[in-house]
FIVEXZA-377448 format. One record per atom (N, C-alpha, C): residue number from 1; atom name; z, y, x. Coordinates in steps of 0.2 Angstrom, whole numbers, plus 2048, in hexadecimal, padded with zeros to 3 digits. Example, Ala and Ser with C-alpha at 12.3 -4.5 7.8 and 13.67 -1.06 7.14 Angstrom:
2
   num   atome    up   north   east
     1       N   827     7E4    842
     1      CA   827     7EA    83E
     1       C   827     7F0    842
     2       N   823     7F5    840
     2      CA   824     7FB    844
     2       C   827     800    840
END
This chain:
230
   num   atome    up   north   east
     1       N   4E0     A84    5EE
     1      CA   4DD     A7D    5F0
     1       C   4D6     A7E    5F0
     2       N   4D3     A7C    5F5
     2      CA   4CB     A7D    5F4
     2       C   4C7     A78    5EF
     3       N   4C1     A7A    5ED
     3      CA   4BF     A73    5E8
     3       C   4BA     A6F    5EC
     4       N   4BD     A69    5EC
     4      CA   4B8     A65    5EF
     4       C   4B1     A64    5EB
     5       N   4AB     A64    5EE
     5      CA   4A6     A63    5EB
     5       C   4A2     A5F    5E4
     6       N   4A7     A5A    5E6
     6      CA   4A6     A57    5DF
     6       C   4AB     A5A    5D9
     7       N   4AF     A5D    5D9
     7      CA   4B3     A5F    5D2
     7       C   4B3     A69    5D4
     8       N   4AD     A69    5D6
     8      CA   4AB     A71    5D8
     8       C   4AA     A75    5CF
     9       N   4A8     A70    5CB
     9      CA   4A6     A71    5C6
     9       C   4AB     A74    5C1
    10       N   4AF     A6E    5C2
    10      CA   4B7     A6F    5C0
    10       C   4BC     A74    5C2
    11       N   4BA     A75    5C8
    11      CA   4BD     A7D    5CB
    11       C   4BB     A82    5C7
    12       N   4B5     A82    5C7
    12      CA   4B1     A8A    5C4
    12       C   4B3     A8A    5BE
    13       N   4B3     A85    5B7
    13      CA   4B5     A86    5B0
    13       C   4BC     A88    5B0
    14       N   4C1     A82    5B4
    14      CA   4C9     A87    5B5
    14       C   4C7     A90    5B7
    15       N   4C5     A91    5BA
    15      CA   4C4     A9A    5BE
    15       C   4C2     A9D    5B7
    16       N   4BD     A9B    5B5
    16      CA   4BB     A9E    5AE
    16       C   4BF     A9E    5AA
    17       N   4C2     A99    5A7
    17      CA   4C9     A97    5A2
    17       C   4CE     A9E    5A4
    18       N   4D0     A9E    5AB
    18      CA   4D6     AA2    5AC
    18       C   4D2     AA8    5AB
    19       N   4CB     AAA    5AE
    19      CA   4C9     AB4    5AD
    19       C   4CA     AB4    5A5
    20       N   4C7     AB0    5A1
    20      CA   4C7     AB0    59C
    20       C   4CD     AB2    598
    21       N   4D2     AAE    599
    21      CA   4DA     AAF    595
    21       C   4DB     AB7    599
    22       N   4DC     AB9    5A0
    22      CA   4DD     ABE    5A1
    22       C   4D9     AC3    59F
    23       N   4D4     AC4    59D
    23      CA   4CF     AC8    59B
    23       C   4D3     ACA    592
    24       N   4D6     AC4    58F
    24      CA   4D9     AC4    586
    24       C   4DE     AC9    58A
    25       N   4E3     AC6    58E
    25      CA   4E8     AC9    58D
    25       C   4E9     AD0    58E
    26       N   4E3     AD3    596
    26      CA   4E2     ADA    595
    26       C   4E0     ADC    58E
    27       N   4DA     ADB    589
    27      CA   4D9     ADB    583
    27       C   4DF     ADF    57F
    28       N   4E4     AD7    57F
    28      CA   4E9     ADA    57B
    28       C   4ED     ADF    57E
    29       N   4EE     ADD    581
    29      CA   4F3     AE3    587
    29       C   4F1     AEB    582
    30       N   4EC     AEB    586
    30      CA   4E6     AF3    583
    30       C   4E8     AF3    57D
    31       N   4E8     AEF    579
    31      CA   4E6     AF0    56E
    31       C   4ED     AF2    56F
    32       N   4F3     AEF    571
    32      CA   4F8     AF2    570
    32       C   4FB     AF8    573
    33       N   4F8     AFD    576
    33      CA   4F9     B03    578
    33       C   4F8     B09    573
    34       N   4F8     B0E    574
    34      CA   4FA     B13    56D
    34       C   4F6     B1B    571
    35       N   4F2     B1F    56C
    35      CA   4F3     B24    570
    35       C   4F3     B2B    56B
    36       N   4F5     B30    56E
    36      CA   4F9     B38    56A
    36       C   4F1     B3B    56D
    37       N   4F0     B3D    568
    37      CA   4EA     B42    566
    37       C   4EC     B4A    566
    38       N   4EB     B4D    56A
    38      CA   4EF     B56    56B
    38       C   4E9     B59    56C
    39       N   4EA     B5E    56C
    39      CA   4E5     B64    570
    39       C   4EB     B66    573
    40       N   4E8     B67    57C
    40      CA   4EC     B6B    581
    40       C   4EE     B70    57F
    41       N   4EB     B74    57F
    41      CA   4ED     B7C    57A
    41       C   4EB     B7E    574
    42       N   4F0     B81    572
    42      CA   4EF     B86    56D
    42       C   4F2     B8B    56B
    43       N   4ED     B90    568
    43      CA   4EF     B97    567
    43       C   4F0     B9B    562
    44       N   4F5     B9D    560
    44      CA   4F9     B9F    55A
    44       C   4F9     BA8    55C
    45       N   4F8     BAB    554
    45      CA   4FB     BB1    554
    45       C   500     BB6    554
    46       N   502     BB9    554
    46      CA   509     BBC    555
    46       C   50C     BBE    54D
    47       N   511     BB9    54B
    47      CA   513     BBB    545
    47       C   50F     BB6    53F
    48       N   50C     BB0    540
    48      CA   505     BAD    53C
    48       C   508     BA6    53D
    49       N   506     BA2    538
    49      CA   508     B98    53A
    49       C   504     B98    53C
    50       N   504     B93    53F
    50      CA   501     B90    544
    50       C   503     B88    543
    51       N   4FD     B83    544
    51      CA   4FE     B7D    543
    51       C   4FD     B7A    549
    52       N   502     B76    54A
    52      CA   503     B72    550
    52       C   501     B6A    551
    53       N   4FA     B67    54F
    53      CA   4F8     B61    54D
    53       C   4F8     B5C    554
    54       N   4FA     B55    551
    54      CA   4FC     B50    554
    54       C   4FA     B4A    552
    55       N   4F5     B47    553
    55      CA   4F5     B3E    54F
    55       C   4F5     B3B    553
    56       N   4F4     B33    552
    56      CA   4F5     B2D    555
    56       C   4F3     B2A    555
    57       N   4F0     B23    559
    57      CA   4EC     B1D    556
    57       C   4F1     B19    558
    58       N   4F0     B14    554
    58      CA   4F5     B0E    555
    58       C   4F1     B07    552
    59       N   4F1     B03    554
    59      CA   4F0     AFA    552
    59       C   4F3     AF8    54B
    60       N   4F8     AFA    54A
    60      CA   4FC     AF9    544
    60       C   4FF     AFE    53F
    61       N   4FE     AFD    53B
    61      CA   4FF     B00    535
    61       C   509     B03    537
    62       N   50A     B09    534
    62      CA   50F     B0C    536
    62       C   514     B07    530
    63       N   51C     B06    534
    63      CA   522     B04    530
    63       C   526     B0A    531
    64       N   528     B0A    52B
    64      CA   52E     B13    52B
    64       C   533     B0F    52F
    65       N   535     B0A    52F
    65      CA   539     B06    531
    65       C   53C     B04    539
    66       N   534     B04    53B
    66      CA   535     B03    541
    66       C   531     B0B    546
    67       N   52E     B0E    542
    67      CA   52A     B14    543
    67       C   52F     B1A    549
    68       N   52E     B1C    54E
    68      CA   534     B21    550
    68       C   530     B27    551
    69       N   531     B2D    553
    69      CA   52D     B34    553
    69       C   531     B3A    555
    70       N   52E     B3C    55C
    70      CA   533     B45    55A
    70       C   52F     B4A    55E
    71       N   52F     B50    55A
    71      CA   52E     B56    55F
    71       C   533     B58    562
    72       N   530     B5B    568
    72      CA   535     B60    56D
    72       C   530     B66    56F
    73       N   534     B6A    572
    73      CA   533     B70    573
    73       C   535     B70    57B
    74       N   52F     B75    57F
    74      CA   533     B78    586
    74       C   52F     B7D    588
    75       N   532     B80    58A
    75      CA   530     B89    58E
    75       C   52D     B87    593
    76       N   52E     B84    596
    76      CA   52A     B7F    59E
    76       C   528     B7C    59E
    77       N   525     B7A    5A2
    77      CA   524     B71    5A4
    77       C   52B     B70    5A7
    78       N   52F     B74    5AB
    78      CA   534     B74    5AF
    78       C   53B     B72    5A9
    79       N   53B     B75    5A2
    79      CA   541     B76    5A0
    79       C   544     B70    59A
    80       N   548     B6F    599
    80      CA   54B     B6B    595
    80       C   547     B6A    58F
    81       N   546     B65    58B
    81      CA   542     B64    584
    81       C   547     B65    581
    82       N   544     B68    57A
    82      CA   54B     B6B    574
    82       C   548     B68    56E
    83       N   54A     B61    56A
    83      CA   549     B5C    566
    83       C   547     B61    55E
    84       N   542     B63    55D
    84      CA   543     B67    554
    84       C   540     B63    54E
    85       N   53E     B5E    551
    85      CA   53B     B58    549
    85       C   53D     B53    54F
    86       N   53D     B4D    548
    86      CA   53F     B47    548
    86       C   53F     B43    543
    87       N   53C     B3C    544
    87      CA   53C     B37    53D
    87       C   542     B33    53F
    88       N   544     B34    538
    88      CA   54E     B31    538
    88       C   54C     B30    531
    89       N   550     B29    531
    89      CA   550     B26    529
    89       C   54B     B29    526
    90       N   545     B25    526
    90      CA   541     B23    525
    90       C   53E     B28    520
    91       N   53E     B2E    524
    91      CA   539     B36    522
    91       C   53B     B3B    527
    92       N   536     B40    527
    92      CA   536     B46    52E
    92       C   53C     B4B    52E
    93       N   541     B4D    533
    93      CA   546     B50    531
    93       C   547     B55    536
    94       N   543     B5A    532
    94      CA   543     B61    538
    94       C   54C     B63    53B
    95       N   54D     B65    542
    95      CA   552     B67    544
    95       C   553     B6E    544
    96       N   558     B71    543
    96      CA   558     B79    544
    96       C   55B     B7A    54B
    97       N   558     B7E    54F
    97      CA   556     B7F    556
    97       C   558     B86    557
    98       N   55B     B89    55A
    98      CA   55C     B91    55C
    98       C   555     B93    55E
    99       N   550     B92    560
    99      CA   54D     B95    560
    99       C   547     B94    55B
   100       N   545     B8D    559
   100      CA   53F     B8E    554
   100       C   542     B8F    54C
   101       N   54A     B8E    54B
   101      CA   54E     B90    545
   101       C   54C     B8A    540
   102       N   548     B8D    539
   102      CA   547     B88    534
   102       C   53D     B8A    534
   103       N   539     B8D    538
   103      CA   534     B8E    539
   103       C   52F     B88    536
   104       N   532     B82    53A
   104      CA   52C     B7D    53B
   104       C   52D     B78    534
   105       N   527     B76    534
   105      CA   526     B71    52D
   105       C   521     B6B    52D
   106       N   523     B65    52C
   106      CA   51F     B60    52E
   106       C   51A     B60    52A
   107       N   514     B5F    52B
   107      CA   50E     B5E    527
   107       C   508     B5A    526
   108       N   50D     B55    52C
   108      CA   507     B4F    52B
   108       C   506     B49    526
   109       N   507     B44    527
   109      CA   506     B3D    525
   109       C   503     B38    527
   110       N   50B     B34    527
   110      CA   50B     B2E    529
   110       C   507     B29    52A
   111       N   503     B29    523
   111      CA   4FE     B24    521
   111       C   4F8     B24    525
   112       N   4F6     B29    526
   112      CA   4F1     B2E    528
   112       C   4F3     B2D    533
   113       N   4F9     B2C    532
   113      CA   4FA     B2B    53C
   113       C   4FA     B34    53D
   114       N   4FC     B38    539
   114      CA   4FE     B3E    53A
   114       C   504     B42    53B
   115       N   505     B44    540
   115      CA   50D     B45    540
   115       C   50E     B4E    541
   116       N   507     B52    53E
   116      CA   507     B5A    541
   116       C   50C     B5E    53D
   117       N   50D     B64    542
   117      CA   514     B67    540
   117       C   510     B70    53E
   118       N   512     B73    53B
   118      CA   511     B7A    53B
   118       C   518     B7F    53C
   119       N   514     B82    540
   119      CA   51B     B88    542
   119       C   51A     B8F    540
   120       N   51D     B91    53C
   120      CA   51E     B98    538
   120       C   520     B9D    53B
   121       N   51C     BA5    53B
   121      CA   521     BA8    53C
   121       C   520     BAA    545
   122       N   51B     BA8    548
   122      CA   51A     BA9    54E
   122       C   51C     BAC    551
   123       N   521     BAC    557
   123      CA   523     BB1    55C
   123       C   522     BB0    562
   124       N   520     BB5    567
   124      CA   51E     BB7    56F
   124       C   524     BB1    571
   125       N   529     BAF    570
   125      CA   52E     BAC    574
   125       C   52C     BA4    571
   126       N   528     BA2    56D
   126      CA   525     B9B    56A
   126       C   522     B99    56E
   127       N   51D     B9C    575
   127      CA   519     B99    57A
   127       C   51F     B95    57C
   128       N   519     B8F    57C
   128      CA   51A     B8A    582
   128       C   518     B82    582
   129       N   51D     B7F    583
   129      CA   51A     B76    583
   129       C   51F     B72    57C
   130       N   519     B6D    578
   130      CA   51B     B6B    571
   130       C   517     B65    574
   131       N   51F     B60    575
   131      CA   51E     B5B    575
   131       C   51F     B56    56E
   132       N   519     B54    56E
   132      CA   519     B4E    568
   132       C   519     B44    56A
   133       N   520     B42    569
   133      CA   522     B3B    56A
   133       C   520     B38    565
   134       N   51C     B31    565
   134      CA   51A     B2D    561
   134       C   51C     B25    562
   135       N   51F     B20    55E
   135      CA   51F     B1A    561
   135       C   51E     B15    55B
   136       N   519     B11    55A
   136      CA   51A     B0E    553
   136       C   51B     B07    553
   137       N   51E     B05    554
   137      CA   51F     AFB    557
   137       C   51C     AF8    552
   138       N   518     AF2    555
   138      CA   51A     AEF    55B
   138       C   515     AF1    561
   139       N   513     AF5    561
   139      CA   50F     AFA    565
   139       C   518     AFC    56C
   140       N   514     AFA    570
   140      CA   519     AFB    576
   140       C   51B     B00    578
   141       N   514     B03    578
   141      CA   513     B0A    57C
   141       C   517     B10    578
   142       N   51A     B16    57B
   142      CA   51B     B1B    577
   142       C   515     B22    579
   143       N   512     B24    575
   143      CA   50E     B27    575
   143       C   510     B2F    576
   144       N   50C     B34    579
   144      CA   510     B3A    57A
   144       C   50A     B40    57C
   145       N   50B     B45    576
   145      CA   503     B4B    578
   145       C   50A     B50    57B
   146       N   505     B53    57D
   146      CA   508     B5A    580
   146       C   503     B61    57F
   147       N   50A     B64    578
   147      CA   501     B6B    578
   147       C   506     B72    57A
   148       N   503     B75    57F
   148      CA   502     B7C    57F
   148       C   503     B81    57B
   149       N   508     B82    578
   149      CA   506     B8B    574
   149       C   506     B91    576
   150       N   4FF     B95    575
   150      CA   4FF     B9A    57A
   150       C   4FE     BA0    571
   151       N   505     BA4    574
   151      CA   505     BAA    56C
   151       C   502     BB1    56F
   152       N   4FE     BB5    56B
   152      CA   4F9     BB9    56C
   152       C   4FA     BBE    566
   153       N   4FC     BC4    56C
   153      CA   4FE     BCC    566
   153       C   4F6     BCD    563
   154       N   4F1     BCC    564
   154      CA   4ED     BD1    55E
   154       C   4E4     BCB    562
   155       N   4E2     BCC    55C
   155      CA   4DA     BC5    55B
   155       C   4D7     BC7    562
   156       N   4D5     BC3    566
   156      CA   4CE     BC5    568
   156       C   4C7     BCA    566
   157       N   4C6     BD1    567
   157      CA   4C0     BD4    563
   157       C   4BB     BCC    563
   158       N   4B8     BCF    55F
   158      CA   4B3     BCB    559
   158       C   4AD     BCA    55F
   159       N   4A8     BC6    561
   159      CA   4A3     BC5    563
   159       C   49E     BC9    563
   160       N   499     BCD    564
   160      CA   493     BD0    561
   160       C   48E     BCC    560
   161       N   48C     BC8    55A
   161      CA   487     BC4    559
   161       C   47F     BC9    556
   162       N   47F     BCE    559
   162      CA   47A     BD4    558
   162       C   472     BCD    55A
   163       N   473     BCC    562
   163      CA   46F     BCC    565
   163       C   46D     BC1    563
   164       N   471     BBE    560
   164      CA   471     BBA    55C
   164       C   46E     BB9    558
   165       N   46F     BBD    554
   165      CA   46C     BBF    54D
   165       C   466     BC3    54E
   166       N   464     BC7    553
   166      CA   45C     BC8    553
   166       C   459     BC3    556
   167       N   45B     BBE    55B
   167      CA   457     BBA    55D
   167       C   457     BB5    559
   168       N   45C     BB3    555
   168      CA   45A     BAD    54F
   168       C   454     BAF    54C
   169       N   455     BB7    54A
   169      CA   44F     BB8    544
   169       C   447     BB9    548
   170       N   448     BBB    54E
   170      CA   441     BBA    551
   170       C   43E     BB3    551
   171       N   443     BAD    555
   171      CA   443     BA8    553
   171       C   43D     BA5    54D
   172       N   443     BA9    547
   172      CA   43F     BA3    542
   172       C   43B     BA8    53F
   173       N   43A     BAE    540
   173      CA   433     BAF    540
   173       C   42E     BAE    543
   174       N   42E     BAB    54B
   174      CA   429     BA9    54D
   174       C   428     BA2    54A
   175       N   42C     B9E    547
   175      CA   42C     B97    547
   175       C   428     B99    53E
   176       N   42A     B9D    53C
   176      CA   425     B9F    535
   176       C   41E     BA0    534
   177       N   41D     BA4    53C
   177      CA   417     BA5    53C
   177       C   413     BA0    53D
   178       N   416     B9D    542
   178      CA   411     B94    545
   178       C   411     B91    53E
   179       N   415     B90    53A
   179      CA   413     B8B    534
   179       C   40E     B8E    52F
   180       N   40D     B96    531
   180      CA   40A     B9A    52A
   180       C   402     B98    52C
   181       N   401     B98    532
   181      CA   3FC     B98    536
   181       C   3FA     B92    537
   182       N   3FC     B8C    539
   182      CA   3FC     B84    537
   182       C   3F8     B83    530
   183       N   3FC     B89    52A
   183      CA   3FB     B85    523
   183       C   3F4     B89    523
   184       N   3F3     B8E    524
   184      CA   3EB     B92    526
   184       C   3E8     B8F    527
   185       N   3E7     B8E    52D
   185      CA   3E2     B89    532
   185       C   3E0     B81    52F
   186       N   3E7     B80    52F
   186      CA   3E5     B79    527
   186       C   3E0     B7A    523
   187       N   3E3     B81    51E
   187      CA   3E0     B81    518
   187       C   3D8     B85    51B
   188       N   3D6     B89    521
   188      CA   3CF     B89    523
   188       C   3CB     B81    522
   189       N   3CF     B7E    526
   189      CA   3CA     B75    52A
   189       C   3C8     B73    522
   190       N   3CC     B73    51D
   190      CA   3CA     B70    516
   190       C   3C6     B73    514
   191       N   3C5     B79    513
   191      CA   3C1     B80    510
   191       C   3B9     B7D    514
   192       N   3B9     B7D    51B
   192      CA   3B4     B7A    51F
   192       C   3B0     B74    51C
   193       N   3B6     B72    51C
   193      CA   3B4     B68    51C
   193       C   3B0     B67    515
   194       N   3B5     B6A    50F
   194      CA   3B1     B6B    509
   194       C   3AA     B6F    509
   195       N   3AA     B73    50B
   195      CA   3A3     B76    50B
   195       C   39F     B74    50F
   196       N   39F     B6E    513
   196      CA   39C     B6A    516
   196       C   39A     B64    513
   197       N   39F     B60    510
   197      CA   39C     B5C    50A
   197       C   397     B5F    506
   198       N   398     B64    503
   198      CA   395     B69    4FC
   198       C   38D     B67    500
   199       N   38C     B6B    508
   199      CA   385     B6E    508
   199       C   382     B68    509
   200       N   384     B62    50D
   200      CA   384     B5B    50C
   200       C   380     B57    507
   201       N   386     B57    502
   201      CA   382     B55    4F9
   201       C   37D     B5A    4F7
   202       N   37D     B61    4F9
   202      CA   378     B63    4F5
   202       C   370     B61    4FB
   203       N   370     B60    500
   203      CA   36B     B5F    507
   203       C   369     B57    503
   204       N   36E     B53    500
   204      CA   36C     B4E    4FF
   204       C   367     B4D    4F8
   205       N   36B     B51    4F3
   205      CA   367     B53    4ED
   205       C   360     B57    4EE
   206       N   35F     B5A    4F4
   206      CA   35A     B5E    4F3
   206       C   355     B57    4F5
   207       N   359     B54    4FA
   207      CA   351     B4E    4FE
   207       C   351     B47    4F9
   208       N   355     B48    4F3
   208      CA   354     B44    4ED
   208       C   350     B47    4EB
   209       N   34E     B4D    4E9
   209      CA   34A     B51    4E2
   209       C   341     B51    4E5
   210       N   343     B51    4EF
   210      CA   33B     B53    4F1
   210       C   33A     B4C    4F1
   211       N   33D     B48    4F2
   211      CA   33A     B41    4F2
   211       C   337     B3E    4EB
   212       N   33A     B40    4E7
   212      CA   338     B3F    4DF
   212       C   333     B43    4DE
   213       N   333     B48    4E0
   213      CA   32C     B4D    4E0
   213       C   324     B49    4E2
   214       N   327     B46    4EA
   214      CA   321     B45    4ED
   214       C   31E     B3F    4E9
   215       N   325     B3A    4E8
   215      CA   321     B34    4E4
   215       C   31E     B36    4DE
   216       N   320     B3B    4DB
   216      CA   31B     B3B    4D4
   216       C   315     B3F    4D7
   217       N   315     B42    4DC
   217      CA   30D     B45    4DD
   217       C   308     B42    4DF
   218       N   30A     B3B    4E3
   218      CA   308     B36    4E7
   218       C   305     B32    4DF
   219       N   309     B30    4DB
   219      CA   306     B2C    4D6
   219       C   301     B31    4D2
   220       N   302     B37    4D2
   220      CA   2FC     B3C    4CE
   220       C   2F6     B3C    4D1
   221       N   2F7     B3B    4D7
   221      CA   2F2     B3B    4DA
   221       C   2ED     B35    4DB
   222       N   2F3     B2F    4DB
   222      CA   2EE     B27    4DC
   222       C   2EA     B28    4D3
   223       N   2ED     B29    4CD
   223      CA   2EA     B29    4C7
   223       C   2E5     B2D    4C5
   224       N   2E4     B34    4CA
   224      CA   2DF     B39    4C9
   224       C   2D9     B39    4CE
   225       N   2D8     B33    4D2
   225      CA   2D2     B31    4D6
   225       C   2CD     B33    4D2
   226       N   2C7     B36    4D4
   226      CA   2BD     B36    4CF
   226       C   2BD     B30    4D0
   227       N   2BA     B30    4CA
   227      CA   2B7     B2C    4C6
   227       C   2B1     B27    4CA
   228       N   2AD     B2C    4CC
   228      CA   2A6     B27    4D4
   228       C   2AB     B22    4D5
   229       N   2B3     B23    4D8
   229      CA   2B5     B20    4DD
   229       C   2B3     B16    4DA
   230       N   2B5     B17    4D3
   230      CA   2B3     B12    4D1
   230       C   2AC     B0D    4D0
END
């Protein structure tokens, strides 16, 4: 309904009132959502643990009570998840799995909003997708990371930090030199300035001693006038 002129006023405080309440309830909306903190990938050795970290932010302090949680496993993105931890009665209860056995081991903490797992004992067939389910009520939302495990027969060779390591030391040798040089040139301008005062007070003392001089020669002289003059 349009507002008439006179109660135009009363239009626009309602319109504000209502952006208002909508605006809390987005608000709230948002505080009560959740989110799984993962890294996309990660890379493990062959035969070595490997830790599989997981956290979570949440609005509300965790109830074991009401708390739900589980990993899975899948070879694809295409293939079935295969359920290997789970929080049941109120603590984490790793599953024995045909393929990851009794490897896996909870490691996080609750308190802490941490739910990370470590998998022992790496094998080439361990690649793939490790989904991590979180939901902590009354938080609606169920939260979900997804990481990547990529397993790797033998390290990366090592970087050559040769060319690092001499540019560093040229670096702070030239940055040595600019200071050493700074503290020279310093200590020249004071070396200057003081021997400039020095030649100063002595220029000053000399034209004190000739000026005492002259006055006493000038008064030897007014008292040593001949005698005629009088």
């Amino acid at each position: 309904m349009p507002c008439k002129s006179q109660s135009r006023n009363k239009c626009w405080t309602s319109a504000v009132n209502l952006g208002y309440v909508g605006l809390v309830l987005v608000l709230v909306g948002g505080a009560s959502a959740m989110d799984v903190l993962v890294a996309n990938q990660i890379r493990a050795l062959n035969g070595t643990t490997v830790k599989i970290s997981c956290t979570f932010t949440s609005c509300y302090k965790v109830d074991n009570s009401k708390f739900a949680m589980n990993w899975s496993y899948q070879e694809t993105a295409n293939d079935t998840k295969e359920m290997f931890m789970i929080f049941q009665k109120n603590k984490m209860q790793p599953l024995n799995t045909v393929r990851l056995g009794d490897r896996v081991t909870f490691v996080g903490n609750l308190d802490k909003n941490d739910v990370s797992v470590t998998l022992a004992d790496v094998q080439i067939f361990d690649e793939g997708l490790y989904n991590c389910y979180v939901r902590n009520p009354p938080d609606r939302v169920q939260g979900l990371g997804v990481i990547e495990l990529i397993v790797v027969t033998e390290l990366p060779p090592p970087r050559d930090t040769t060319i690092a390591v001499v540019i560093g030391a040229s670096v702070g040798g030239i940055l040595a030199l600019l200071i050493l040089s700074m503290v020279v040139v310093k200590c020249v301008r004071r070396h200057r300035k003081q021997e400039l005062i020095s030649d100063e007070q002595k220029m000053e003392e000399e034209a004190k001693l000739d000026g005492e001089g002259g006055a006493e020669e000038g008064t030897k002289n007014i008292y040593s006038l001949p005698e005629d003059v009088y």
